[in-house]
C-alpha positions in Angstrom: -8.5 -35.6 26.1 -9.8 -32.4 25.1 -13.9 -31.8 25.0 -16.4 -29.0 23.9 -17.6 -27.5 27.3 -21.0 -26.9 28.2 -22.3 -23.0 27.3 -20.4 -23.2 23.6 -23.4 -22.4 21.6 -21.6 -19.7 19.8 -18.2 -19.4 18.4 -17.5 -16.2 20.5 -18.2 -18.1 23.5 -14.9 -19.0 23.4 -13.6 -15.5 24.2 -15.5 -16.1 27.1 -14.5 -19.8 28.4 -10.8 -18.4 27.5 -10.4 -16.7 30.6 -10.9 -20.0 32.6 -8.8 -22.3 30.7 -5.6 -19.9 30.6 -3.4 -18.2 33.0 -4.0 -14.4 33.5 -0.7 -13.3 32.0 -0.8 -15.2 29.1 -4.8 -14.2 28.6 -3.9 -10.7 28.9 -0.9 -11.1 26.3 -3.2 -12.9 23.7 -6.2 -10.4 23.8 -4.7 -7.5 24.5 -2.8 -5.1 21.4 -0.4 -2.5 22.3 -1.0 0.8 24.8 -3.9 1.2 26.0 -5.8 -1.5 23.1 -7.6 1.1 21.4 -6.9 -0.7 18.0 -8.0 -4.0 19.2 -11.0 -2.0 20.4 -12.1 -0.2 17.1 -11.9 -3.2 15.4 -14.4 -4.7 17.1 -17.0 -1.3 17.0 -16.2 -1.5 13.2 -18.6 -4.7 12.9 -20.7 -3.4 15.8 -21.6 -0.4 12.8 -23.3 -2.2 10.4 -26.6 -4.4 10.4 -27.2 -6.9 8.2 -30.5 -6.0 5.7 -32.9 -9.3 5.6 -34.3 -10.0 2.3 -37.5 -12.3 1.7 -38.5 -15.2 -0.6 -35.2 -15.8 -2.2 -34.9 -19.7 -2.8 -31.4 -20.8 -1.0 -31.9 -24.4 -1.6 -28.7 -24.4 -3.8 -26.9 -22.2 -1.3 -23.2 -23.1 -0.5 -20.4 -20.9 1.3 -17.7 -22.4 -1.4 -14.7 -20.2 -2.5 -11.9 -20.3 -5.0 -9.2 -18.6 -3.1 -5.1 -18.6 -4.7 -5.8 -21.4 -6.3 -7.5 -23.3 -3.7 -10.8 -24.6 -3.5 -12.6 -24.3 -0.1 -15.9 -24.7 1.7 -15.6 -21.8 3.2 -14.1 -17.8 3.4 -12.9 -18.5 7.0 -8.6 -18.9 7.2 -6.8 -19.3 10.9 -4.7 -16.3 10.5 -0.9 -16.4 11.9 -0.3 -16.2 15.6 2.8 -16.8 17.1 3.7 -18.9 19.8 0.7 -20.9 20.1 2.0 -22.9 22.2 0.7 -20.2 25.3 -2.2 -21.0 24.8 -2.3 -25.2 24.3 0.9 -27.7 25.0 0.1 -29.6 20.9 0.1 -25.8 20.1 0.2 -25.2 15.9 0.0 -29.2 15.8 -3.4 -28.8 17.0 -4.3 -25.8 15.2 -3.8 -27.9 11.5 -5.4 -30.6 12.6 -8.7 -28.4 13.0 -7.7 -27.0 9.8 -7.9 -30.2 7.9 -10.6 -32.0 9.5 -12.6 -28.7 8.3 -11.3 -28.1 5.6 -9.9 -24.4 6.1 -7.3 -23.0 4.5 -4.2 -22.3 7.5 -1.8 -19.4 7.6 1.1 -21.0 9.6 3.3 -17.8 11.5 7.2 -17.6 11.1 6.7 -17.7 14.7 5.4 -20.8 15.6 6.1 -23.1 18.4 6.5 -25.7 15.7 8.0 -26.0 12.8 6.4 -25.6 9.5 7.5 -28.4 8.3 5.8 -30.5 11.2 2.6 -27.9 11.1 2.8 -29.0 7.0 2.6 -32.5 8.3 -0.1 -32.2 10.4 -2.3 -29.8 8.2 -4.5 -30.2 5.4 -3.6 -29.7 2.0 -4.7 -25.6 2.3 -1.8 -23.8 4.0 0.0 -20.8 3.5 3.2 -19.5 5.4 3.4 -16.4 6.8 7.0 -14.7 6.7 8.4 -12.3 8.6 11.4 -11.1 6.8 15.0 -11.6 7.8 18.0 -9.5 8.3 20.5 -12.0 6.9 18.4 -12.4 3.0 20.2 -15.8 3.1 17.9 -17.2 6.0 14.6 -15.4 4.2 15.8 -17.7 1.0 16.0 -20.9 3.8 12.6 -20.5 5.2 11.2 -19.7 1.4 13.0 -23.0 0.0 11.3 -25.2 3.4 8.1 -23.4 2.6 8.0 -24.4 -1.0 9.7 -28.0 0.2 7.0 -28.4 2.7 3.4 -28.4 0.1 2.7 -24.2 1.3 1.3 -23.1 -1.3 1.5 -19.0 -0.9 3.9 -16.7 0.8 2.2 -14.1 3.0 4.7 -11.5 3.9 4.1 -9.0 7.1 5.4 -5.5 6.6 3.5 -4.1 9.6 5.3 -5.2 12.5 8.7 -3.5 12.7 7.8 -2.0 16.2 5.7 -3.1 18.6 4.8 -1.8 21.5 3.5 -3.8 24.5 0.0 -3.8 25.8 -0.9 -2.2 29.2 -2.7 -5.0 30.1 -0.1 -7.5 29.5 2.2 -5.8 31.5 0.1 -4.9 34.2 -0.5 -8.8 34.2 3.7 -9.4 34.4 3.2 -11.4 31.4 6.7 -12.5 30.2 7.6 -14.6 27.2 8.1 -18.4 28.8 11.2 -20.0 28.0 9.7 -22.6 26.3 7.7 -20.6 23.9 10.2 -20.4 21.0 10.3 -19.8 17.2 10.6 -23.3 15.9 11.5 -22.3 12.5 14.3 -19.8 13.4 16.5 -22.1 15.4 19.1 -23.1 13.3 19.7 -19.1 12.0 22.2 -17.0 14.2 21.2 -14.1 15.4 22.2 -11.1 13.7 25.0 -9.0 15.5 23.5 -6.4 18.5 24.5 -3.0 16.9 25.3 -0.4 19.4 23.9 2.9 19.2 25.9 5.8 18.7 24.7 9.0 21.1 22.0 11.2 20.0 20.8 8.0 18.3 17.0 7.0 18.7 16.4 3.7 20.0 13.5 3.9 17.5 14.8 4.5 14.6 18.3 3.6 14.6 17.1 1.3 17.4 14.2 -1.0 16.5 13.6 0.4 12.7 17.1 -0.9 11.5 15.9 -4.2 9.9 12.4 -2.8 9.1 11.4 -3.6 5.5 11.6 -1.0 2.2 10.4 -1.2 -0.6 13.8 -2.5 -2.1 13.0 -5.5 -0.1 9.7 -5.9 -1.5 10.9 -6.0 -4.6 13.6 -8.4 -3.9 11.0 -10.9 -2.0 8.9 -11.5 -5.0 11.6 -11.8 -7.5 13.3 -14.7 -5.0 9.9 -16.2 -3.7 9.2 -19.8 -5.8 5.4 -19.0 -4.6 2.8 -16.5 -4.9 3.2 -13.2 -2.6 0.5 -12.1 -0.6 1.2 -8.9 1.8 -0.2 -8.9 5.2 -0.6 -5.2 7.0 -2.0 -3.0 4.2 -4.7 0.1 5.4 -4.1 2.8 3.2 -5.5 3.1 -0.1 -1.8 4.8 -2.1 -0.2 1.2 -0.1 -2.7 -0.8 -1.6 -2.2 0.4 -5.6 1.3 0.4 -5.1 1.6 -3.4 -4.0 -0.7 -4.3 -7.0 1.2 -2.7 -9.5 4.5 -4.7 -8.1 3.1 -8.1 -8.8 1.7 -9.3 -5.2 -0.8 -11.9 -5.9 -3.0 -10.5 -3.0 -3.3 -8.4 0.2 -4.8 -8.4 3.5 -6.4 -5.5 5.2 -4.8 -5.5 8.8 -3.9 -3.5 11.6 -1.7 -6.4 12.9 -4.9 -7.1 15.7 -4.4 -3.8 17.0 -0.8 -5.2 18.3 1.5 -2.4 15.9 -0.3 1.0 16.4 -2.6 1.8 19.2 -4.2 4.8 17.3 -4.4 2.8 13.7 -7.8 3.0 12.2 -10.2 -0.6 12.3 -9.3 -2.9 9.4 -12.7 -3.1 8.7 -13.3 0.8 8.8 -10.3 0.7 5.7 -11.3 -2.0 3.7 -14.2 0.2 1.4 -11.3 2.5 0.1 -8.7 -0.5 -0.6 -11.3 -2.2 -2.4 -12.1 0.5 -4.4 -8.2 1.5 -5.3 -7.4 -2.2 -6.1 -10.9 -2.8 -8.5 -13.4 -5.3 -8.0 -11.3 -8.2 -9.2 -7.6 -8.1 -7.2 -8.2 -10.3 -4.0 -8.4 -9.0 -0.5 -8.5 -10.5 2.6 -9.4 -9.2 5.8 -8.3 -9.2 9.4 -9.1 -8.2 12.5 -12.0 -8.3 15.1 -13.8 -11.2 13.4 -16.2 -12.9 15.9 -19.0 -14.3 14.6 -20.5 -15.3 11.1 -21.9 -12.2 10.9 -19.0 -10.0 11.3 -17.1 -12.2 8.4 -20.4 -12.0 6.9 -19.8 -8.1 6.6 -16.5 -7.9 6.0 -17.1 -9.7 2.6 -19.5 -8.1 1.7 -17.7 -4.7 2.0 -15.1 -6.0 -0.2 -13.1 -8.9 1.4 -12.9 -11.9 -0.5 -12.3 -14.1 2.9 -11.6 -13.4 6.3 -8.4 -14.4 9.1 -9.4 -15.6 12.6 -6.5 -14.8 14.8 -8.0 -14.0 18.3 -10.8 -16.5 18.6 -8.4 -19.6 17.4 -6.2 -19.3 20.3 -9.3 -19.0 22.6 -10.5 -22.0 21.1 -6.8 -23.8 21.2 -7.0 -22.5 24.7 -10.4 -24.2 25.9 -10.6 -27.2 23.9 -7.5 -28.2 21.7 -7.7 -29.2 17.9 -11.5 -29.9 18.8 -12.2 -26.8 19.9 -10.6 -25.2 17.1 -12.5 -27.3 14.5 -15.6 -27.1 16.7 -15.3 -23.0 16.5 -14.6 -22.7 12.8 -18.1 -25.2 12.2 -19.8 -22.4 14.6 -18.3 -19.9 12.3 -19.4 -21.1 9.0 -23.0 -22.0 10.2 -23.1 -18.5 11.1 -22.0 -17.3 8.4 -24.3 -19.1 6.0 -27.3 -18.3 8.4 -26.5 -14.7 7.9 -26.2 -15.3 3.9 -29.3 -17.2 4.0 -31.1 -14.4 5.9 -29.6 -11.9 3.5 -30.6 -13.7 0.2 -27.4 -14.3 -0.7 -27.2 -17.8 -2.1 -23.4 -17.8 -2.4 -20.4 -15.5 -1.4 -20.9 -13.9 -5.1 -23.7 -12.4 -4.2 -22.5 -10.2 -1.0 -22.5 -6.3 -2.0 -22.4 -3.5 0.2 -26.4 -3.1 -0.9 -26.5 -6.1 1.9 -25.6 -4.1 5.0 -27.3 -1.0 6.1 -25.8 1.4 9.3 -26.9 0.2 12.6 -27.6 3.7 14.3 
């Protein structure tokens, strides 16, 4: 049976325990991002930018951390983002993951990468859960997994469209970290696997090569006339993106630079989200992820213009040390952060986070 180690007195500590409670190559996979992790590194000296301004003698007695997110009510801004594969990091994997999610109440973001279906994650979750979708080159098998999400109680769509290429971290492969064999995507099992196309010569493995199936706009388009649910878009950091997506009918987006895992030299999420918020309006929802460690960091990410925040990172370190109770155990951490820093900052709810809240921190 899993149990919250001694030393957990903050939900970043389990960043730190991580590194005991997983094997080197699969720790180096999870934290690092592609090259040489400068992405995954900016993200994190985004938050480190900002300070949060204390205000006095506001009266919080009525405070509350409560959001209106899609549809859903929460208690909190805090979702578990979608990582793949969880099962590197604990054997109940996902399983464990939405059990944490219901027993707090959060709002989970299942991957189209999971070690387990989303129809048993469904099972296991709360009623909050959206499915992340990673679109298909057969549109027939993007139609399956849309019907099982819709079958299955998800109540949003949240496509990727940052994540054609990846390159692998430095780390990782210093670290010889290679996929196990039993970390596979549940959900894609019963589609076959599109033909291997042979390139021609002069052909670049990139763009002929890896780009082949990589979204367009066509396919866009094509998504949210097919999808039975609401279409968020996961992977948006420039501004012209951003206004073009709203205009197409997505319901929301989310600021991300995929963790730092698609483009080494991509700017912070965080660094992007001002602009996005101010080419969208004040009213069109945003999300952002990336680098969240703390309730202060989601703390300033709303109040730059993020309606909620994703925790990618710091739920598999949690998964890692302590199963679904470490999970649940990190988001609690989270939100009593987060409403510390609130309190701190006179902000009786999430309404009242502005940009006038934060001040530069050198």
């Amino acid at each position: 049976m899993n149990s919250i180690p001694p030393g957990v007195w903050n939900a970043i500590d389990y960043e730190r325990l991580a590194v005991q409670s997983m094997d080197a190559g699969r720790y180096a996979y999870v934290a690092g991002g592609c090259g040489w992790d400068r992405a995954v590194a900016a993200n994190r000296a985004a938050f480190a930018r900002w300070a949060v301004l204390p205000r006095l003698l506001r009266d919080m007695r009525s405070g509350h951390s409560r959001i209106t997110l899609g549809g859903l009510d929460l208690p909190h801004p805090l979702l578990l983002a979608p990582v793949a594969h969880q099962r590197l990091a604990h054997a109940d994997a996902e399983i464990a993951t939405a059990r944490a999610a219901a027993a707090t109440g959060s709002c989970l973001v299942a991957s189209t990468l999971s070690s387990c279906t989303l129809e048993e994650i469904a099972a296991a979750s709360g009623p909050a859960r959206w499915f992340q979708l990673y679109l298909q080159p057969e549109r027939a098998h993007t139609l399956d997994l849309l019907a099982r999400a819709q079958a299955a109680g998800y109540a949003a769509i949240v496509v990727t469209l940052d994540a054609s290429i990846q390159l692998a971290s430095r780390a990782a492969l210093a670290a010889g970290f290679v996929l196990p064999a039993d970390c596979v995507a549940a959900n894609l099992r019963g589609y076959p696997p599109s033909a291997p196309v042979a390139l021609q010569d002069g052909s670049s493995r990139i763009f002929q090569g890896a780009m082949r199936h990589a979204p367009t706009w066509d396919d866009l388009h094509w998504l949210l006339q097919a999808s039975p649910l609401p279409v968020w878009v996961k992977g948006v950091l420039h501004p012209d993106d951003a206004r073009q997506l709203q205009a197409a009918g997505c319901a929301g987006l989310i600021v991300s630079n995929h963790g730092g895992r698609s483009l080494d030299d991509a700017p912070a999420s965080l660094t992007q989200l001002p602009a996005i918020r101010a080419a969208v309006g004040a009213d069109y929802p945003l999300l952002l992820d990336g680098g969240v460690r703390s309730g202060q960091d989601a703390f300033k990410a709303l109040a730059l213009g993020a309606n909620a925040v994703l925790v990618g990172r710091l739920q598999i370190y949690a998964l890692a040390v302590a199963g679904a109770l470490g999970v649940a155990h990190m988001l609690q951490l989270l939100v009593e952060e987060l409403q510390a820093a609130m309190a701190q900052a006179g902000c009786a709810t999430l309404a009242d986070t502005t940009p006038n809240c934060l001040t530069p921190s050198c």
